[in-house]
C-alpha positions in Angstrom: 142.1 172.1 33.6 143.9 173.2 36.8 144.5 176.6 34.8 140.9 176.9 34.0 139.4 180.0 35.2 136.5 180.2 37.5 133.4 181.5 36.4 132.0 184.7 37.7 131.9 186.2 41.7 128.6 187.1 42.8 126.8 188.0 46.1 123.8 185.7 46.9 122.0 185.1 49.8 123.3 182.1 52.2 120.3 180.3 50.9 121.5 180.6 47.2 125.1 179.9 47.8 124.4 176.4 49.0 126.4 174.7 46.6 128.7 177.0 45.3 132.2 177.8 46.5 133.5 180.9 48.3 135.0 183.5 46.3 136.9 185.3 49.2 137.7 184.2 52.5 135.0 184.2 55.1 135.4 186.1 58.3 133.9 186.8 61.6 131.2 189.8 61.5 131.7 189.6 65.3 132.9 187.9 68.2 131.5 184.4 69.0 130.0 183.7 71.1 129.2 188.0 71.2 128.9 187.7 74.7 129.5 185.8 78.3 127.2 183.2 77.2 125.6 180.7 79.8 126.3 176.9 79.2 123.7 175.1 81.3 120.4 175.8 82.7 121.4 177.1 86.6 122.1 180.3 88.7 125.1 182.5 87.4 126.7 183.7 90.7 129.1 186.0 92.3 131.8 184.7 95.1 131.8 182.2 96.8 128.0 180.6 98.2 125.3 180.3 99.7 124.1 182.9 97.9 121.1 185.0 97.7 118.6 184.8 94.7 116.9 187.0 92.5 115.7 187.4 89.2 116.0 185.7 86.3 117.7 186.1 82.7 116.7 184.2 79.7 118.2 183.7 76.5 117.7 186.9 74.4 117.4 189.4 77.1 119.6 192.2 77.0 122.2 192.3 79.6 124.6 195.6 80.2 128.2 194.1 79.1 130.9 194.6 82.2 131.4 198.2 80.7 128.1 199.2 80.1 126.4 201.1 82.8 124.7 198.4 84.5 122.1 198.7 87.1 123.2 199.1 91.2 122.7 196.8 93.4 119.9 197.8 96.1 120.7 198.8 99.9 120.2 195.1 101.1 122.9 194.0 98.4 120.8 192.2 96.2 121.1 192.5 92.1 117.9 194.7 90.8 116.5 193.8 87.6 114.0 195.4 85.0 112.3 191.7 85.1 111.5 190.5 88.0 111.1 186.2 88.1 108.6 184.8 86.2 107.8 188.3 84.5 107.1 189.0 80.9 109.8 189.1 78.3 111.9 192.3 78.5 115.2 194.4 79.1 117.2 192.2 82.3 119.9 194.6 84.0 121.6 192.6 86.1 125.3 193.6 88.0 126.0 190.4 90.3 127.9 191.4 93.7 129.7 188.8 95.7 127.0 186.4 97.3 124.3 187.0 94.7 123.0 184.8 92.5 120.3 185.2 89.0 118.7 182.1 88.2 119.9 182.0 84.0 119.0 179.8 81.1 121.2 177.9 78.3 122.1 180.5 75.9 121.4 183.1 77.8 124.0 186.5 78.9 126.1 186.0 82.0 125.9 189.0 84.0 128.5 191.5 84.9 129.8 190.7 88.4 128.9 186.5 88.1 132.3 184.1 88.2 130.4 180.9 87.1 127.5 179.0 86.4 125.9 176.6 88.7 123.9 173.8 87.1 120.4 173.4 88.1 120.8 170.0 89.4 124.1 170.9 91.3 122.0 173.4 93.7 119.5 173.6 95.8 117.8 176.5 97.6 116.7 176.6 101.5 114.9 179.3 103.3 115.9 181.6 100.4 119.2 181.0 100.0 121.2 179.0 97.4 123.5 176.2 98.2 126.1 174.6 96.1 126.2 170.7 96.2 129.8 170.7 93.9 132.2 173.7 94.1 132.1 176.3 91.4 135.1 177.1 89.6 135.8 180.4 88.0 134.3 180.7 84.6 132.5 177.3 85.2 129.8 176.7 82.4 130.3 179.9 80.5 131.1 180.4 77.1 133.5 184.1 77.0 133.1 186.2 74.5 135.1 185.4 71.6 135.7 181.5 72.3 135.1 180.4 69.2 136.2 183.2 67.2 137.1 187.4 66.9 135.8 189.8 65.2 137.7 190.2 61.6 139.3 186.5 61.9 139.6 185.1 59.4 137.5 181.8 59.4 137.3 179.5 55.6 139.3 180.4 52.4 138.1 181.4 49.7 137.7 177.9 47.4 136.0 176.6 50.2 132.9 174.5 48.7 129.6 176.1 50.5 127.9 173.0 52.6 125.2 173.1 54.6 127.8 173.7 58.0 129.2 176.7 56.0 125.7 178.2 56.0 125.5 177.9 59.8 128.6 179.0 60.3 128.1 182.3 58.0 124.7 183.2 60.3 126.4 182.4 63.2 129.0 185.1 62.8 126.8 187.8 61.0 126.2 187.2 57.6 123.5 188.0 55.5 125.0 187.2 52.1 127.9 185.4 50.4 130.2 186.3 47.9 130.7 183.1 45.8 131.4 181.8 42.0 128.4 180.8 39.9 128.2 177.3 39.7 129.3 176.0 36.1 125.7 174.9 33.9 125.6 171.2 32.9 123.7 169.6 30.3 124.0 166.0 30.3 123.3 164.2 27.4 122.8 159.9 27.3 123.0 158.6 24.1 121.8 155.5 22.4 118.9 153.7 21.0 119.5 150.8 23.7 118.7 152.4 26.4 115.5 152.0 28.6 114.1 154.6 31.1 111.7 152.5 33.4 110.7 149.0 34.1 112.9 145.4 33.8 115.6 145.2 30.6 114.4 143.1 28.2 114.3 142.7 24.3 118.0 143.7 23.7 117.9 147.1 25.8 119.1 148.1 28.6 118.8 150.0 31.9 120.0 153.5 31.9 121.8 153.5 34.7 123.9 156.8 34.1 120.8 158.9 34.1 120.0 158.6 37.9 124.1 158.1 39.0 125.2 161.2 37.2 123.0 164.0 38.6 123.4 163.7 41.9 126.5 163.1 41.9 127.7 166.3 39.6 125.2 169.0 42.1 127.1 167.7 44.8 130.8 168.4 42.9 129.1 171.9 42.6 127.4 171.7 38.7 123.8 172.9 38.3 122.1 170.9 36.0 119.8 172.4 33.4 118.9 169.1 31.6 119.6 165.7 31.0 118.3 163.9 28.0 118.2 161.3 25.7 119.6 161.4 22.3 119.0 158.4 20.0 121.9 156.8 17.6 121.7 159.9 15.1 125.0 162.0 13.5 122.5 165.3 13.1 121.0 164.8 16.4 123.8 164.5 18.4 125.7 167.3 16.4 122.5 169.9 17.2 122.2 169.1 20.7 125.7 169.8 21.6 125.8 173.0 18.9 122.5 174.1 21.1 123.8 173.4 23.8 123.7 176.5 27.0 125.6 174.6 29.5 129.4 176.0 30.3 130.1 172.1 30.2 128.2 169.3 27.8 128.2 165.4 29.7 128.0 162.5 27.2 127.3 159.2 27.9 128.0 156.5 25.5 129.8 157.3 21.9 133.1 158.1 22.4 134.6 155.0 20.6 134.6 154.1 17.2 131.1 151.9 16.4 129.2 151.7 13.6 126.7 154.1 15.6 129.8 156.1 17.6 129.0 159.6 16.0 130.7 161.4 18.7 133.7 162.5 17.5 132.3 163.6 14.3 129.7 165.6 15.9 132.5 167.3 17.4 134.2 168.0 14.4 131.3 169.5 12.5 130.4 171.8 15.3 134.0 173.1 15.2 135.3 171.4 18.7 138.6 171.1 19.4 140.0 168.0 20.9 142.1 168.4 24.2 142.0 165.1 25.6 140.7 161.6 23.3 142.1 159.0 25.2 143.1 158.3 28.6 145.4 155.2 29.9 143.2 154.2 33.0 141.1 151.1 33.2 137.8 150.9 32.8 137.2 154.2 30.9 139.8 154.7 28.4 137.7 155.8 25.6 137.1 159.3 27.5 137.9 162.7 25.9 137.6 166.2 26.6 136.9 168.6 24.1 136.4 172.8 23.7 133.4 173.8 22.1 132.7 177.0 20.4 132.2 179.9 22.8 134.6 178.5 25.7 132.3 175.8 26.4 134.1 172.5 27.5 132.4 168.8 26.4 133.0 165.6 28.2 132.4 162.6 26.9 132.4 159.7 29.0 132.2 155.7 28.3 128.8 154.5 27.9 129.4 151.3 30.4 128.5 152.2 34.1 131.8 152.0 35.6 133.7 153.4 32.6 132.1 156.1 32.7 132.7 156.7 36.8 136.3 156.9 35.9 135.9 159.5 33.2 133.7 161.8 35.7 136.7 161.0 38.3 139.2 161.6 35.9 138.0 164.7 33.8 134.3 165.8 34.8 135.1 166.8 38.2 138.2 168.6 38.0 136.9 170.2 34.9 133.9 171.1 37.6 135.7 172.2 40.5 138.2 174.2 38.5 135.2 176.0 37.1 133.1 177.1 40.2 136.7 177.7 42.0 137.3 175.0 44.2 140.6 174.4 46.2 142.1 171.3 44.6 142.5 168.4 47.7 145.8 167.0 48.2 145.7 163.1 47.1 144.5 160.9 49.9 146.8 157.5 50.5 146.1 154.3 52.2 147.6 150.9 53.0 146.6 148.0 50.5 145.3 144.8 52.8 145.9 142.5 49.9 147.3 142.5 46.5 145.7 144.7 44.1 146.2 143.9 40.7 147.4 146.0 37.7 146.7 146.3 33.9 150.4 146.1 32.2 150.5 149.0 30.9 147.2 151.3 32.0 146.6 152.5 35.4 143.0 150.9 37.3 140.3 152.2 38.9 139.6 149.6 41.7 136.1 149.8 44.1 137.2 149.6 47.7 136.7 149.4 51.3 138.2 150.6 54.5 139.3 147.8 56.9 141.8 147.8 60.1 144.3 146.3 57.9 143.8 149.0 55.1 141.5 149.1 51.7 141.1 146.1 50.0 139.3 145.6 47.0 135.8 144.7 46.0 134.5 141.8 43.1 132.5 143.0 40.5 134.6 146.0 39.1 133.9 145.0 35.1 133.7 148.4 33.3 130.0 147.6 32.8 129.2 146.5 36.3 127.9 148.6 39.6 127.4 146.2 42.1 131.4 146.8 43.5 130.6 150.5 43.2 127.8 150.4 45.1 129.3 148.6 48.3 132.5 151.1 47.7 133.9 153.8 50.3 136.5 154.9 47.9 138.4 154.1 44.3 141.6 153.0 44.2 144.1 154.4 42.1 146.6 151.2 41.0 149.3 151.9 39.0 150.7 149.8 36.0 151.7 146.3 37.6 149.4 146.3 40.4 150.4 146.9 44.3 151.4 144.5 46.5 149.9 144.1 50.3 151.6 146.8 52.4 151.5 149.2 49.7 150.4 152.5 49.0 147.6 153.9 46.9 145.8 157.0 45.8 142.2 157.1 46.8 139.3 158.5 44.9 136.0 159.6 46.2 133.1 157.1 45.5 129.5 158.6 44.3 
């Protein structure tokens, strides 16, 4: 799946690439901050104090940069300004000389001339002049030009998934629109005549407790999901919806053993699949396979019982998913085992765990059908054949 191809570029704006991953490497528009920025609410001022006071800049108004032209400073010394204090919102050129100072607010430009910031409550002004209760150090409270990053740097790699910080980031810096891959089409498909959408099991049926896990958790890996149904215990049924199917990727729940009522494997044969994966040695979910459809299009098919079928979506669905919309595969994460965690003979576990000072130590209730482990679970343990013993190190898995 690694060699798996991602789908598509396009452009989008940062609204629509929520979600998707970055198909080149995002870089800086312009410098950030662009300018000297203020870091406090205060006086920006020139020298050393007291200092004479005038004018005032607040964030958004223009200030000429050090280069610019700037405005000079009036026969008695003092900075002229195109806004006087307390004036309407407007241009504000401002050239600080040595014992000036221009009351300024958080965010806004730091004139040309100023060597710090002083914070409101480290001043105070008497009979018009302004007087420093802390020394100010050169550069105090302002953000230069640049800090955070230069024009043309580079900033995120392309394979980067696109996160709500990404977004900020991107209109921080000057962009309008991202170039990123579509996100691969899911249609997820939970199959059985046992299972019940609403109200308390009863009468032989069951919850459906895939239905509301899945979703989620596959928009988050980066899917878009176009639909998620219900197909009943029926060879033709089955074999049409995935033959119909639009999605790049088909998600089945349930089927992929060999019942009396297992049609999947049949269905995949008459619709002209080819089998890449039908069988996996992990435990819970070693009835998981992977199949290519007609057209490209890549089926999953995943355990029917809760956990099981976490560990096919860990073990197939999502790097099936990343590789599609062009993620960066993450290198493994390791931890310490607190206690003993104990291994199938031959298969390798899935284990629900938790984080504690001593390391991860597993949770009860991690039967293939069961979610109550999962649910209290910051991570899944990867334990090979044999088990680990305390001090050990395992793999670690995301959780949904």
């Amino acid at each position: 799946m690694a060699a798996r191809r991602p789908l598509p570029e396009m452009t989008v704006g940062l609204a629509e690439a929520l979600g998707c991953t970055l198909a080149v490497p995002l870089a800086a528009l312009t410098d950030l901050p662009a300018f000297d920025t203020s870091a406090m609410d205060g006086w920006a001022v020139a020298g050393p104090g007291p200092w004479h006071t005038s004018g005032r800049i607040l964030a958004g108004d223009p200030v000429d940069p050090p280069d610019g032209p700037g405005t000079p400073a009036d026969p008695g010394g003092r900075p002229t300004s195109d806004r006087g204090e307390g004036g309407p919102a407007g241009s504000s050129r401002t050239v600080l000389a040595d014992g000036m100072a221009v009351e300024i607010a958080t965010g806004a430009q730091v004139p040309a001339g100023a060597t710090g910031v002083l914070r409101r409550e480290h001043g105070r002004i008497d009979r018009g002049l302004l007087y420093p209760l802390y020394d100010v150090a050169p550069g105090q409270d302002v953000r230069p030009r640049g800090q955070e990053c230069r024009r043309g740097e580079p900033l995120l790699s392309a394979g980067t998934p696109v996160t709500a910080a990404v977004l900020g980031l991107a209109a921080a810096c000057g962009h309008d629109r991202l170039a990123v891959h579509r996100r691969p089409t899911v249609e997820l498909l939970l199959l059985g005549d046992e299972l019940l959408d609403s109200g308390v099991p009863e009468g032989g049926l069951v919850r459906d407790a895939l239905g509301p896990l899945l979703p989620p958790w596959l928009a988050a890996s980066g899917a878009e999901l176009v639909d998620r149904r219900r197909v009943g215990d029926d060879f033709a049924l089955l074999r049409d919806a995935i033959r119909f199917s639009p999605a790049d990727v088909v998600i089945t729940t349930g089927g992929t053993a060999a019942g009396p009522v297992d049609f999947l494997h049949d269905a995949l044969t008459a619709v002209g699949a080819r089998l890449l994966v039908d069988g996996v040695a992990v435990r819970p979910g070693h009835p998981m396979l992977l199949a290519e459809l007609p057209g490209g299009r890549r089926l999953v098919g995943l355990p029917g019982n809760p956990l099981a079928a976490v560990a096919g979506t860990v073990t197939l669905a999502l790097p099936l998913l990343h590789a599609l919309s062009g993620r960066r595969a993450e290198a493994p994460q390791l931890a310490v085992a607190a206690r003993e965690f104990p291994g199938h003979p031959g298969d390798t576990r899935l284990l629900p765990v938790v984080r504690t000072e001593q390391g991860v130590v597993p949770l009860v209730f991690d039967g293939p059908a069961m979610l109550r482990g999962l649910a209290l679970a910051e991570a899944l343990a990867v334990v090979p054949p044999g088990g680990v013993r305390p001090g050990g190190r395992v793999e670690l898995l995301p959780a949904p």
